[in-house]
Steps between C-alpha positions, in 0.01 A plus 500: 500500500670814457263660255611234267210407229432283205639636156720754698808588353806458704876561543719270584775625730704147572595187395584428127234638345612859672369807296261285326137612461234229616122452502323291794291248400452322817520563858602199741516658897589864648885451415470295168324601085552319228669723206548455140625725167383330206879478406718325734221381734161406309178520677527055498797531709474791755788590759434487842622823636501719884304735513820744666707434130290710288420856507162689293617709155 
């Protein structure tokens, strides 16, 4: 999955949450993780994000 892990935090490079700084609390297939930020997007309501949108800090 592209070294992607549990609690890592990530960078999202697109969409409307671009430059925002994410955590991954799920993971769903190789191209898909669930993300959240505790401010816009709680850990109750994850977004479904690719994989290819987000870079490592």
């Amino acid at each position: 999955m592209d070294n992607v892990a549990l609690g890592q935090i990530v960078h999202s490079r697109a969409g409307r949450d671009k430059g925002r700084y994410f955590i991954v609390v799920g993971l769903i297939d190789e191209n898909y993780v669930l993300i959240a930020d505790g401010d816009l997007r709680k850990i109750e309501s994850p977004k479904k994000k690719k994989n290819k949108t987000f870079s490592f800090p």
